[in-house]
C-alpha positions as CSV (number, residue, x, y, z in Angstrom):
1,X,-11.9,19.9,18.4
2,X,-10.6,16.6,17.5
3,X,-6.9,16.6,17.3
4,X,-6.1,14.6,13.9
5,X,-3.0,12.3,14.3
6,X,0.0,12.8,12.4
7,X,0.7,9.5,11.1
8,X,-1.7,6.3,9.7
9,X,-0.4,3.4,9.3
10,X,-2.2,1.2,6.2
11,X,-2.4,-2.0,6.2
12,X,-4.7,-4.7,4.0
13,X,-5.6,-8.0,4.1
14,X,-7.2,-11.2,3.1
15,X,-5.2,-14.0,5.4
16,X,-6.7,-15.5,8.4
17,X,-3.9,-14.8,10.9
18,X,-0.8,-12.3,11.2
19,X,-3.0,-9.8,13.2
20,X,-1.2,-10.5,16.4
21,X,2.4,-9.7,14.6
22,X,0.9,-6.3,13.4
23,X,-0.6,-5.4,16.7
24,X,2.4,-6.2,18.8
25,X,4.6,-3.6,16.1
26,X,2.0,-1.2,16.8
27,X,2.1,-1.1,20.6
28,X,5.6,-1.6,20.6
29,X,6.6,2.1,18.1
30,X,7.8,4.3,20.3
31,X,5.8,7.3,18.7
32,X,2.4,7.4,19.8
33,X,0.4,10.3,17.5
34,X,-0.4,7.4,15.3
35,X,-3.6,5.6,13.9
36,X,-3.8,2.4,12.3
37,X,-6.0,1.5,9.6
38,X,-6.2,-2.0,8.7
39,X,-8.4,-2.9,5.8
40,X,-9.5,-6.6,6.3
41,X,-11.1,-8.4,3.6
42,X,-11.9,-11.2,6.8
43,X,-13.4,-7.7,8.7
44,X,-16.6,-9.7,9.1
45,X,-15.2,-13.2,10.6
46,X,-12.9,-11.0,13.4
47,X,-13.8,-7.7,13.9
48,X,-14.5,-7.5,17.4
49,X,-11.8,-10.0,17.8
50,X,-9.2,-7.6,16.5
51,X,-11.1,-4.9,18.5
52,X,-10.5,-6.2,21.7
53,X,-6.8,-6.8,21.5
54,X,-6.4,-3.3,19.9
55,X,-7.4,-2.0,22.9
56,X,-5.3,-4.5,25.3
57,X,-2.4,-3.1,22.9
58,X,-3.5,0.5,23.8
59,X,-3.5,1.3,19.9
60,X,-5.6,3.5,18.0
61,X,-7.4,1.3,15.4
62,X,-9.7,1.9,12.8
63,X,-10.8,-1.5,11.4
64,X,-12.9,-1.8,7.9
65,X,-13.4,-3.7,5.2
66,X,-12.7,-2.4,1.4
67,X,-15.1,0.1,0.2
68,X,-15.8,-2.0,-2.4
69,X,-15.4,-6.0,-3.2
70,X,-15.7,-8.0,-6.4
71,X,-17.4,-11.6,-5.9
72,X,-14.1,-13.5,-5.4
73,X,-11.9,-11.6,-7.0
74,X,-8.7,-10.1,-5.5
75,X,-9.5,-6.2,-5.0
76,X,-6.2,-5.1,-3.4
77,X,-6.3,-1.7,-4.9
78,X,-9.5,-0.9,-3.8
79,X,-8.6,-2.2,-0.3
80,X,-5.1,0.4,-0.3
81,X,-7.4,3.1,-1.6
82,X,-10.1,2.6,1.6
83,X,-7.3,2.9,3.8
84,X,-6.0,6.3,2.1
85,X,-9.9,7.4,2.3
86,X,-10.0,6.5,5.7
87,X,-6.9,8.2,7.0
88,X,-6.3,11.6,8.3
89,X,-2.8,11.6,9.3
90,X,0.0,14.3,7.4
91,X,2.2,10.4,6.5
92,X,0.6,7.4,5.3
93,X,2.9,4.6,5.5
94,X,1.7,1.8,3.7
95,X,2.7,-1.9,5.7
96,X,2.2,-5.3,4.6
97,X,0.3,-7.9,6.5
98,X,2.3,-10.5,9.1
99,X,5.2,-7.8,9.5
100,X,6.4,-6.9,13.0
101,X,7.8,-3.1,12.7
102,X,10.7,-2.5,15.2
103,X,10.1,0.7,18.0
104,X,11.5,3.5,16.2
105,X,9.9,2.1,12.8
106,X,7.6,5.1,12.5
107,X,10.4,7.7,13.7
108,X,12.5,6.5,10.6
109,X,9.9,6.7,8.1
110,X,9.3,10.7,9.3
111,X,12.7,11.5,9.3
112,X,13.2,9.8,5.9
113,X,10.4,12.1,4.6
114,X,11.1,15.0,6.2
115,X,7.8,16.9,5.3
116,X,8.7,16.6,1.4
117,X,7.7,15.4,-1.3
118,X,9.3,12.5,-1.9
119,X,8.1,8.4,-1.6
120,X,10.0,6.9,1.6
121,X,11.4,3.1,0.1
122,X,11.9,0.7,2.8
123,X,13.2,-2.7,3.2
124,X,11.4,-6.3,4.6
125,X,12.9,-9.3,5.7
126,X,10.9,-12.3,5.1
127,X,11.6,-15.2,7.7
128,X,10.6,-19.2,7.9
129,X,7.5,-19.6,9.3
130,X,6.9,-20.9,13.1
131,X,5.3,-24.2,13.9
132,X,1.5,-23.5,13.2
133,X,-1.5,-24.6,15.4
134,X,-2.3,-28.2,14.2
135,X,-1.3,-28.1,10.5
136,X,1.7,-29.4,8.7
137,X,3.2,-26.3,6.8
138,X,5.4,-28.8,4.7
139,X,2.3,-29.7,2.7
140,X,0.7,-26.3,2.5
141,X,4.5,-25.7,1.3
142,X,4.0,-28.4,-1.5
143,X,0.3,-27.2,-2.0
144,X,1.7,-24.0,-3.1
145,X,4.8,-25.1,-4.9
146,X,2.3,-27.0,-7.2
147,X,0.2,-24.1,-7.9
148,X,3.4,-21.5,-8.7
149,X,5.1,-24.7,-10.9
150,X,3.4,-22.9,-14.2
151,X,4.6,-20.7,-16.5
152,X,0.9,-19.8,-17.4
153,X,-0.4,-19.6,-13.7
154,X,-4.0,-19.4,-13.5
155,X,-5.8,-18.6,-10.2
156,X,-9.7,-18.5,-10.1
157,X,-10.6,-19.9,-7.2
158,X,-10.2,-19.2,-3.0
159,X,-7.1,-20.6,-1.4
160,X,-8.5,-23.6,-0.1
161,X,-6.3,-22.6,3.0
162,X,-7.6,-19.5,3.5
163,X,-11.2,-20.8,3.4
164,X,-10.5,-24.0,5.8
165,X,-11.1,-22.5,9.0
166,X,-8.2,-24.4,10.4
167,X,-6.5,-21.1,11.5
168,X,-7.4,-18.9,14.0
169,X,-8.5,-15.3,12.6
170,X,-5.7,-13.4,14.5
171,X,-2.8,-15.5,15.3
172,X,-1.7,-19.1,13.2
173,X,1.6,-19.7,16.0
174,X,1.5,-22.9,17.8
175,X,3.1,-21.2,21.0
176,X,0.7,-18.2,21.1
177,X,0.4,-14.5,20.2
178,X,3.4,-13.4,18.6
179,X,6.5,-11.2,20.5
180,X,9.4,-10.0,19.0
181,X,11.9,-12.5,20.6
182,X,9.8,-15.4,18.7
183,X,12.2,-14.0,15.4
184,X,15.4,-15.2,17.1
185,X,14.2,-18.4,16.2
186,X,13.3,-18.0,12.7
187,X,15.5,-18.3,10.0
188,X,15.8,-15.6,7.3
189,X,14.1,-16.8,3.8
190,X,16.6,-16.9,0.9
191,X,16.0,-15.8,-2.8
192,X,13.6,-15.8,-4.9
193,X,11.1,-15.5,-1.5
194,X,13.4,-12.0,-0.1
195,X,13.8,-8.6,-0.7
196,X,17.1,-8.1,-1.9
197,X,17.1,-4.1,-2.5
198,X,19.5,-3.9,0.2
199,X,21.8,-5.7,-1.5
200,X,22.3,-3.3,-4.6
201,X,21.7,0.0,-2.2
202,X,23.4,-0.7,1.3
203,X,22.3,0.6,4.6
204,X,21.1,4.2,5.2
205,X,19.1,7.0,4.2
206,X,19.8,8.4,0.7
207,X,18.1,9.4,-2.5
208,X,17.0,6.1,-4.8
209,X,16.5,5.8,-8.7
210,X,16.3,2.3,-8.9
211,X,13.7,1.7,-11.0
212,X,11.0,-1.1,-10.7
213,X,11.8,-0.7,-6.7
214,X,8.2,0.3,-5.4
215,X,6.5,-2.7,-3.7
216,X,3.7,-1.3,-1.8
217,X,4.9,-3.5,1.2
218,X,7.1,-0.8,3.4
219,X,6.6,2.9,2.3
220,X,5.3,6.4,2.9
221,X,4.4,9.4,1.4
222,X,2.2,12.8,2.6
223,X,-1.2,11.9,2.7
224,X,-1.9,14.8,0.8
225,X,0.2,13.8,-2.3
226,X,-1.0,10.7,-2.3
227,X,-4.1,11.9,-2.6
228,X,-2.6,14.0,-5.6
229,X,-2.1,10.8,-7.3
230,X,-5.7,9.8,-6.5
231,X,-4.3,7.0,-5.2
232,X,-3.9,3.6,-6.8
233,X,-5.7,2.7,-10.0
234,X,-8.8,0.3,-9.5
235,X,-8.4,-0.9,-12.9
236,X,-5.5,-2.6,-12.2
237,X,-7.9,-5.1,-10.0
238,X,-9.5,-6.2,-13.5
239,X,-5.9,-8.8,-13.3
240,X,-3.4,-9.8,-10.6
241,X,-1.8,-6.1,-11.7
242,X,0.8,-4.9,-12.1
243,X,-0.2,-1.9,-9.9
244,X,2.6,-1.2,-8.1
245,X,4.3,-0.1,-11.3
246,X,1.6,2.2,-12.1
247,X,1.8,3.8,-9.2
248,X,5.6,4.4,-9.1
249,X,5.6,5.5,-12.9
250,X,2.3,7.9,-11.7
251,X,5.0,8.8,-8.5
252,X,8.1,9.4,-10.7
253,X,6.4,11.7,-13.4
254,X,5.1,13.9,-11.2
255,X,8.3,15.3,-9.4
256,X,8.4,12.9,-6.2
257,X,11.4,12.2,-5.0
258,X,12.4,8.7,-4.3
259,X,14.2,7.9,-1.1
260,X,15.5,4.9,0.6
261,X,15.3,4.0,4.0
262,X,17.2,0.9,5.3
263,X,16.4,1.8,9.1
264,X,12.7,1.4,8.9
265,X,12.8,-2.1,7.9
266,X,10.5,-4.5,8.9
267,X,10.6,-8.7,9.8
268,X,8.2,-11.0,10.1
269,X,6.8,-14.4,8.8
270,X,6.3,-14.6,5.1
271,X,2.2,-16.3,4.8
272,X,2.6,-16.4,0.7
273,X,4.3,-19.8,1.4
274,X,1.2,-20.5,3.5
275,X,-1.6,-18.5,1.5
276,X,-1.9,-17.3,-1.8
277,X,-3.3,-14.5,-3.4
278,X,-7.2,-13.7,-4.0
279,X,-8.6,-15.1,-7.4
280,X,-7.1,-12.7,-10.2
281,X,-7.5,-15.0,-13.6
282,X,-4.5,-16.1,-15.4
283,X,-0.7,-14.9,-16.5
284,X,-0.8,-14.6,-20.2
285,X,-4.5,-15.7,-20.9
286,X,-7.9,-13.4,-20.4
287,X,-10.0,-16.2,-18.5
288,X,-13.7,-15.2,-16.9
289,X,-13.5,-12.1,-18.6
290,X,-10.0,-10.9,-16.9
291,X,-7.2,-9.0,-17.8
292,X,-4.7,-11.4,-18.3
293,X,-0.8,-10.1,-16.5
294,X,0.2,-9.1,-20.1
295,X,-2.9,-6.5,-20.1
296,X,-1.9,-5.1,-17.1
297,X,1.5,-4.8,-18.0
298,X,-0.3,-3.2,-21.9
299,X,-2.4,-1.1,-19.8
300,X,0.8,0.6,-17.3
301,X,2.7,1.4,-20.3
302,X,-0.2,3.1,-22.1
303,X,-0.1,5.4,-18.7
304,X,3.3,6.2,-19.4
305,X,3.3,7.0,-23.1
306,X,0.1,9.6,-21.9
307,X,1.8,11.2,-19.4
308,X,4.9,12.4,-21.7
309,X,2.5,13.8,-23.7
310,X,0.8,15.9,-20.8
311,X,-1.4,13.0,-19.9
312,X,-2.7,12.7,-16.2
313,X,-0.5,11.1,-13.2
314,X,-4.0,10.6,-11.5
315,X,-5.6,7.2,-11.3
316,X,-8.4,6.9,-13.1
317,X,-10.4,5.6,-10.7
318,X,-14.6,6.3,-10.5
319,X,-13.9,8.7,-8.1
320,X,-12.2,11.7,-6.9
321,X,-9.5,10.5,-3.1
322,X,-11.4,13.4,-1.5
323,X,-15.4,12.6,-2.5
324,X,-14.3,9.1,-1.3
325,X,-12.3,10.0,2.0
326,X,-15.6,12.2,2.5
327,X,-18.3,9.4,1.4
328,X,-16.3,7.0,4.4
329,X,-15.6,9.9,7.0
330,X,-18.2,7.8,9.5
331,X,-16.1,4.7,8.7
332,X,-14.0,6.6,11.5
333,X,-16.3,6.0,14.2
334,X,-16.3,2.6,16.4
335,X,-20.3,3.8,16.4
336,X,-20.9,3.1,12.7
337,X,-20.7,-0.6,11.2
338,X,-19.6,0.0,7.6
339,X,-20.3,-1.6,5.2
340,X,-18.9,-2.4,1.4
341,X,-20.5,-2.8,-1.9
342,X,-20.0,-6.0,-3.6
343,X,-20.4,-5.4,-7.6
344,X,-18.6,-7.2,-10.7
345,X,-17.2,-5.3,-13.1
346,X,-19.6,-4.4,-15.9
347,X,-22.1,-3.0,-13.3
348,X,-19.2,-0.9,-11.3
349,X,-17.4,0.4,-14.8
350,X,-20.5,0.8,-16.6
351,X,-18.7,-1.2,-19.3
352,X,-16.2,-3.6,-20.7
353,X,-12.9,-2.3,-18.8
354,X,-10.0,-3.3,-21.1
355,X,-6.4,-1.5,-21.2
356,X,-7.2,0.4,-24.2
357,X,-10.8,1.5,-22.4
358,X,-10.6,5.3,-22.5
């Protein structure tokens, strides 16, 4: 019999890049009885690329792609709920891409959860970004200041950066695969592009009711409450979000303790001043048939007026967390080549999806 590990690691992404900071975390944790699952919306351009240094990292990777994509259209909850399918460790602990974890990073996320249920909070340090392989990041910098400099922001087409192919699929560093002493060198980012949690909580391991404190970037919970919560709500993808809210309101009405963590933080380069998101449509505006910000925003609050009245905390995804964790179960083997479906909206709801949609 197969012994299940007792820990998964979840990470997504779209960037080219970053996959040699992850990696190096990973073979550096100190705790082994992990598995990392790293949901890659680039799985087809690097797969056997991140493969092979996997294994010169001596890390237990499964490596997909989401179970389901959307033309060009940013699907990052159905990329966090693949990994969650995927998993079969007791703790998930979700990680953002292009973040080096320190060794005992996985220890302090356990002992912060202790087996209970409660949501592990967990702080990131954003740094500068390192000279790049042939590319000037002060206009990619500029590129993307333009692009943020609206208070209507409206994004409907592929980073032009991401589609380029001037970066290399695992690693954008001029001086080669990331190592830990690379950070000496790199200056931590200041406000607004920081967490600054720390700042209002301190240091340590305590109970947390902050609200509006979730991030989905450095966190953990038992895989089976998670899986409670049916995991994050796909119709949240309709619109850049806000889906992280939905899932800490769905958290924090259903008797989850929150809990913060300062010794499990993470470091690492921040790409957003390199990359940008996935198309999602526009802030205040429903363009190409999208939920504008504001109906995101219309949609979590509808969640939270239902559930004090005895409404669900589950997502109301398509799907139950355990049909879909059973639908992938091959996605676990290096044998099988899986493979997503790619299907827009009307066909995948089976109707106009709005916030008021029952």
């Amino acid at each position: 019999m197969i012994k299940m590990p007792s820990v998964s690691v979840l990470t997504s992404t779209f960037r080219p890049g970053g996959i040699d900071i992850l990696l190096a975390g990973m073979r550096d944790q100190m705790f082994r009885d992990f598995e990392l699952v790293l949901v890659d919306r680039r799985y087809e351009y690097r797969h056997q690329l991140v493969v092979d240094l996997a294994k010169r990292y001596d890390i237990n990777l499964i490596h997909v792609p989401e179970h389901r994509r959307n033309g060009k259209w940013q699907n990052i909850a159905s990329a966090w709920n693949t990994a969650l399918a995927v998993a079969r460790g007791d703790i998930v602990i979700f990680l953002q891409d292009y973040q080096y974890t320190p060794p005992d990073w996985i220890d302090a996320h356990i002992t912060a959860l202790d087996g209970k249920r409660r949501y592990v909070l967990a702080p990131y340090v954003y740094t500068q970004m390192p000279e790049l392989t042939g590319v000037d990041v002060s206009e990619i910098q500029k590129h993307g200041e333009e692009i943020n400099d609206t208070t209507d922001r409206v994004c409907v087409e592929l980073d032009p950066y991401v589609e380029s192919g001037l970066f290399d699929e695992i690693s954008v560093l001029k001086n080669g695969y990331f190592e830990p002493r690379m950070l000496q060198y790199l200056a931590p980012q200041v406000f607004p592009h920081q967490d600054t949690r720390v700042m209002y909580i301190g240091s340590g391991s305590k109970p947390c009711l902050k609200l509006n404190w979730v991030h989905i970037k450095n966190e953990s919970i038992l895989r089976s409450v998670a899986y409670e919560l049916n995991g994050i709500d796909e119709r949240l993808e309709r619109g850049k979000g806000p889906m992280d809210t939905d899932w800490e309101n769905r958290i924090r009405a259903s008797d989850i303790e929150f809990w913060w963590c300062s010794d499990a933080m993470t470091v690492g380069p921040n790409p957003r001043v390199l990359f940008f998101t996935q198309p999602w449509g526009a802030t205040h505006r429903r363009v190409e048939g999208r939920w504008s910000w504001d109906d995101g925003l219309a949609y979590a609050k509808r969640r939270v007026d239902e559930m004090h009245v005895g409404g669900t905390r589950r997502a109301r995804n398509k799907y139950n967390m355990e049909d879909l964790a059973l639908k992938l179960e091959l996605w676990r083997s290096s044998d099988v080549a899986p493979k997503s479906i790619d299907v827009a909206d009307l066909t995948y709801w089976n109707c106009e999806m709005w916030p008021d949609t029952p």
